[in-house]
N, C-alpha and C positions, 0 to 999 in steps of 0.2 A: 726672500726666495729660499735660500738656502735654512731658514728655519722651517719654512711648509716642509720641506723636505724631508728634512730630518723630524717633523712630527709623525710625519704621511709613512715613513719607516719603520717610529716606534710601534704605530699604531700596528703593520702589518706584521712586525712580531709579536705582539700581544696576541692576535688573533690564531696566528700559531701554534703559541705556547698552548693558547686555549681548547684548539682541536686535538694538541698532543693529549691535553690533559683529560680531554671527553673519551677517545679514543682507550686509552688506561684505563679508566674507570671503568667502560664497557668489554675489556678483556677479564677485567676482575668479576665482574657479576656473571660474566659466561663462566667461568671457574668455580664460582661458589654455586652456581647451578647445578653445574658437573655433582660436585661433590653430594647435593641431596639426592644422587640415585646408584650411590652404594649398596643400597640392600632394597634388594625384592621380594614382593610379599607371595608365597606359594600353597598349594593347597597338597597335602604329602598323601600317601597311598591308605592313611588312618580318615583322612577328612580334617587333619587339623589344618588351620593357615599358621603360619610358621614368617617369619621373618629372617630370610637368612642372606648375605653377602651374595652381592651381582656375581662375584667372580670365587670361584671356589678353588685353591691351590693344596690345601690337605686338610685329609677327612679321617675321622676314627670311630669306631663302632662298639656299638653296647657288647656285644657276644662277638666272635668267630663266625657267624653266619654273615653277617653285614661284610667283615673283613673279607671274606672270601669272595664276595662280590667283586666288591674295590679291589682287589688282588687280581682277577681277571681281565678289570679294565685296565687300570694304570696301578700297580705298585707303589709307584714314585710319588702318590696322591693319600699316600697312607702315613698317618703323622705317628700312630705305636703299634705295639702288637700286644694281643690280647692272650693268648697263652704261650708255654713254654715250648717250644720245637723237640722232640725226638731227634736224636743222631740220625736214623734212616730219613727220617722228614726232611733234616737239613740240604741232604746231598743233590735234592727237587729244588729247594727256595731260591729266590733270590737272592742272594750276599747281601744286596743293600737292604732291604725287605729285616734279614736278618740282623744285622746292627743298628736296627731299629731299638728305641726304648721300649721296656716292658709294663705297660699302662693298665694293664689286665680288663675289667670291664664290669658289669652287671650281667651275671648269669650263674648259670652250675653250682645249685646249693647256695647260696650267699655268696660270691664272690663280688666284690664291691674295686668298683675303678680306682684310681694313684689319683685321687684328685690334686691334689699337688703336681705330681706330675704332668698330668691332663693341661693343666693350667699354662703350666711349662711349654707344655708341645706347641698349644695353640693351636687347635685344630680349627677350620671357619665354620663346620659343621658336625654333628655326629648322627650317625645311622642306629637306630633302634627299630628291629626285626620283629614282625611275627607271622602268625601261619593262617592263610585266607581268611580271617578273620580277627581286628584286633578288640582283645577286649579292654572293660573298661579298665582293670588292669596294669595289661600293657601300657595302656595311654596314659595313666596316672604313674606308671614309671618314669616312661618319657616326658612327662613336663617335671616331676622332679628334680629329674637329671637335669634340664635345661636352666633349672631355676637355681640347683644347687651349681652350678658350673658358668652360669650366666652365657651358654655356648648354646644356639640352634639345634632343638634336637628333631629332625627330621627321620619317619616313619617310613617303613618298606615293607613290604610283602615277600615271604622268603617260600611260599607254597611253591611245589610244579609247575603247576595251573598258572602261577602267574608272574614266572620267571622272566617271562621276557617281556614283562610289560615292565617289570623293574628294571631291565634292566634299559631301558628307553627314558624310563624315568630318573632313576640314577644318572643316565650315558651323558643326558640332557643339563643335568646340573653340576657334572665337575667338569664338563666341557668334552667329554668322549662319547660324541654323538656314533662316529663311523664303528666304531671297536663294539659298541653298545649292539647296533645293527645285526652286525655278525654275529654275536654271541645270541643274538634274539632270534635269531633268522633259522640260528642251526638248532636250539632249543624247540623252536614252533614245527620244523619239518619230522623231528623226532616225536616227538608228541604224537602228530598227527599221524607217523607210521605205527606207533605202539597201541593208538587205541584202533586202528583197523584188524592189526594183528590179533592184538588179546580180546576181538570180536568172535574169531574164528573160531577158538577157542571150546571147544564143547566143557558141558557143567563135568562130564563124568571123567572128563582126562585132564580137569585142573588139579595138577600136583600139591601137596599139602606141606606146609614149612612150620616152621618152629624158630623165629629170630630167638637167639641164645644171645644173654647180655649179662655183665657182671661177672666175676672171679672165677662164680662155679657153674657160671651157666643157666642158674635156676633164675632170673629175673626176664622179663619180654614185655612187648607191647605190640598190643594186639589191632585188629583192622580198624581202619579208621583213624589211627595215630599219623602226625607228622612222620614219627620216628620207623614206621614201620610201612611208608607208604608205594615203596616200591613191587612188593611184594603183591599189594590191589592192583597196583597199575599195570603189572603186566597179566593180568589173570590167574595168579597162584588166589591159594587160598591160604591165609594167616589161621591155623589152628587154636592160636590163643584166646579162650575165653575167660577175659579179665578186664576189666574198666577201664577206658583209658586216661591213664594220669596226666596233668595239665605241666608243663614247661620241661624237667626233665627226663618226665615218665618211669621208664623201669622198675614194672608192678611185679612183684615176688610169686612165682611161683612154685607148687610142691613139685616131688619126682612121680608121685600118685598120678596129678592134674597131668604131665605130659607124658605120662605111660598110657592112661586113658585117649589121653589128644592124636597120638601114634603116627608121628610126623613123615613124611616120605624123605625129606631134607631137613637137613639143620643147616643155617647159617648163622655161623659164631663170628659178633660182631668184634671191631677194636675199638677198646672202650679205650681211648688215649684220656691220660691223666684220670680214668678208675679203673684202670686195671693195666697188666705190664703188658708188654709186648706179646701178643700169642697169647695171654692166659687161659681167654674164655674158648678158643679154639682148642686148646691142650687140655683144660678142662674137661672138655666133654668127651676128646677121645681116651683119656686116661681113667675117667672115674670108672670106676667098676659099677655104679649105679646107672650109669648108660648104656652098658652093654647090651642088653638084653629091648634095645629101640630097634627096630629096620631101619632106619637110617644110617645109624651105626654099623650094625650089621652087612649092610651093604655099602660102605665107602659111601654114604650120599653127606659127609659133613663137611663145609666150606669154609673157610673164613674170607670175611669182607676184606678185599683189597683196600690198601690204606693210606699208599704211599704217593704225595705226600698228603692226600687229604681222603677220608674214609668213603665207597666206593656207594654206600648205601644210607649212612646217618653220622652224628658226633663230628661235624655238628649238620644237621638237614640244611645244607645249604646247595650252592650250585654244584658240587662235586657230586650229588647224586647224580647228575645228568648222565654219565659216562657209569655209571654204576646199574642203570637202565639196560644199556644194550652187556654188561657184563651179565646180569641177572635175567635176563630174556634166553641171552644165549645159553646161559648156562643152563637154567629150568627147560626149555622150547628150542633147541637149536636146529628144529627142521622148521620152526615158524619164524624166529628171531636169529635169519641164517646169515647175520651180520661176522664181516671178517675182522675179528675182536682184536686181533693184534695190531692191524692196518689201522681201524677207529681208534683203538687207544692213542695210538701216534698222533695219529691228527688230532684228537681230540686236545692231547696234550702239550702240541704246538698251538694251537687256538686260542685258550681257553690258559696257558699257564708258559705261553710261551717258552718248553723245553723242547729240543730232541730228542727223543727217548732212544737210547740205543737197545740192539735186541738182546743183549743182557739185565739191563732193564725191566723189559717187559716180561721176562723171564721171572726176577725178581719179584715184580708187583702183582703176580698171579701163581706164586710160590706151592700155596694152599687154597686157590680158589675159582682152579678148576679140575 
């Protein structure tokens, strides 16, 4: 008797051990299932499919135009930085932002990324930008880079036009759906107020401009450019007739060609990192070969607010947005009778999360109104 029993015992811990051991086995297959859906396959704003990490924690981008994006959503989501900051630019940035590594990027004349360092950072992804249309180009930069870095290179659209679908698209994959919203949200209703406005607009009172770029002024790009595109968007008309050139643009022109063009405004851009602080705006009011424009003539020369990112171009990315209702207001300010000091603020709080104090804004519109 006492032996059935003690069989009848063995047996019910065998059975046991055995459920323990089925049990185990089926928590480990749930795990290594987990694990095959690390990375998701996505179709980017080029049409490439892209394999890139379910969960994206930091991101880095080909140029400053991508950066600026990701700077608006989350900072904290940016693994380096692609150009060198200005002392004025600093005093806008983020600190953390700023002792970021300097990784630099693919853009501006040959500049080529810190692959090494890239490697280093470990970004899950990187952003490579272009403008409403990518060519085959762009897209064979981008899979180089992907290939030479063995890192995700995932495609954006840096146009006006299609800001805010980037930025729903981007919000969407570093996990900043809400923040993505608002910045899309404010992007779309401005849009939509600028092309009602510069409707109204008659052919014979659209003002005539002259974007000034480079050291002495004599370089531009003309309508139809990424780099010149605020200027169409609110109804001015771009006097420059010159081809326009593909990635960094700034086609040379003589003093003949803009004496002939006979600008009602100049806007002297900041070329950060080609040209110093104020050049091309000091440029044009100091050369004695200027003198003799009505725009000059009349006080009508501005320079592009810059601080800390250019209000109109260098690089065309979101910081144009707020650079729209500067350039409306400035050209149109019975039609674009937006209160500029008020939208900077807010914009500023938004969009770059600062306070701007009203010496500040004082500051950022020194020479460019």
């Amino acid at each position: 008797m006492k032996r059935r029993v003690i069989c009848m015992i063995l047996v019910i811990l065998i059975m046991m051990t055995g459920c323990a051991a089925q049990k185990e086995s089926k928590t480990e297959v749930t795990d290594n299932s987990a694990g095959l859906s690390e990375t998701v396959s996505i179709t980017d704003m080029a049409g490439r499919t892209v394999e890139i990490p379910k969960t994206i924690d930091q991101t880095l981008s080909r140029s400053p135009v991508g950066t600026l994006v990701m700077y608006t959503l989350n900072p904290e989501k940016i693994a380096g930085q692609n150009w060198e900051p200005t002392e004025s630019e600093k005093e806008y940035l983020d600190k953390d932002f700023l002792a970021l590594p300097m990784l630099s990027g693919w853009y501006a004349d040959g500049k080529v990324g810190n692959v090494e360092e890239i490697v280093k950072a470990a970004p899950d992804i990187i952003f490579s930008s272009f403008s409403g249309k990518a060519t085959q180009g762009t897209i064979d930069q981008a899979n180089s880079i992907q290939e030479q870095l063995k890192i995700p290179v995932v495609m954006i659209d840096s146009s006006l036009e299609s800001m805010s679908k980037t930025y729903e698209f981007v919000g969407n994959l570093v996990g900043e759906e809400q923040k993505a919203e608002k910045l899309g949200q404010y992007i779309d209703n401005l849009l939509s107020d600028v092309k009602t406005k510069s409707a109204t607009i008659d052919d014979e009172k659209r003002i005539s401009v002259y974007y000034a770029e480079g050291t002495e002024g004599l370089q531009t790009d003309p309508s139809g450019s990424q780099h010149s595109e605020l200027i169409d968007l609110i109804g001015a008309v771009n006097v420059a007739e010159v081809e326009i050139k593909s990635g960094m643009g700034r086609s040379s022109v003589s003093l003949e060609q803009l004496l002939q063009w006979a600008p009602e405004v100049i806007i002297a851009c900041h070329d950060q990192g080609f040209a110093a602080e104020g050049a091309t705006y000091d440029a044009v009011l100091s050369d004695d070969r200027f003198k003799t424009l009505d725009a000059v003539k009349n006080k009508k020369v501005y320079e592009v607010p810059y601080q800390p990112f250019n209000f109109f171009d260098r690089p065309p990315s979101v910081n144009r947005i707020i650079g729209i209702k500067w350039l409306g207001n400035l050209l149109y300010p019975e039609i674009y009778d937006y209160n500029l000091d008020q939208d900077t603020k807010a914009f500023y709080k938004l969009f770059y999360n600062i306070d701007l104090t009203t010496e500040q804004i004082k500051e950022i519109y020194k020479n460019s109104k």
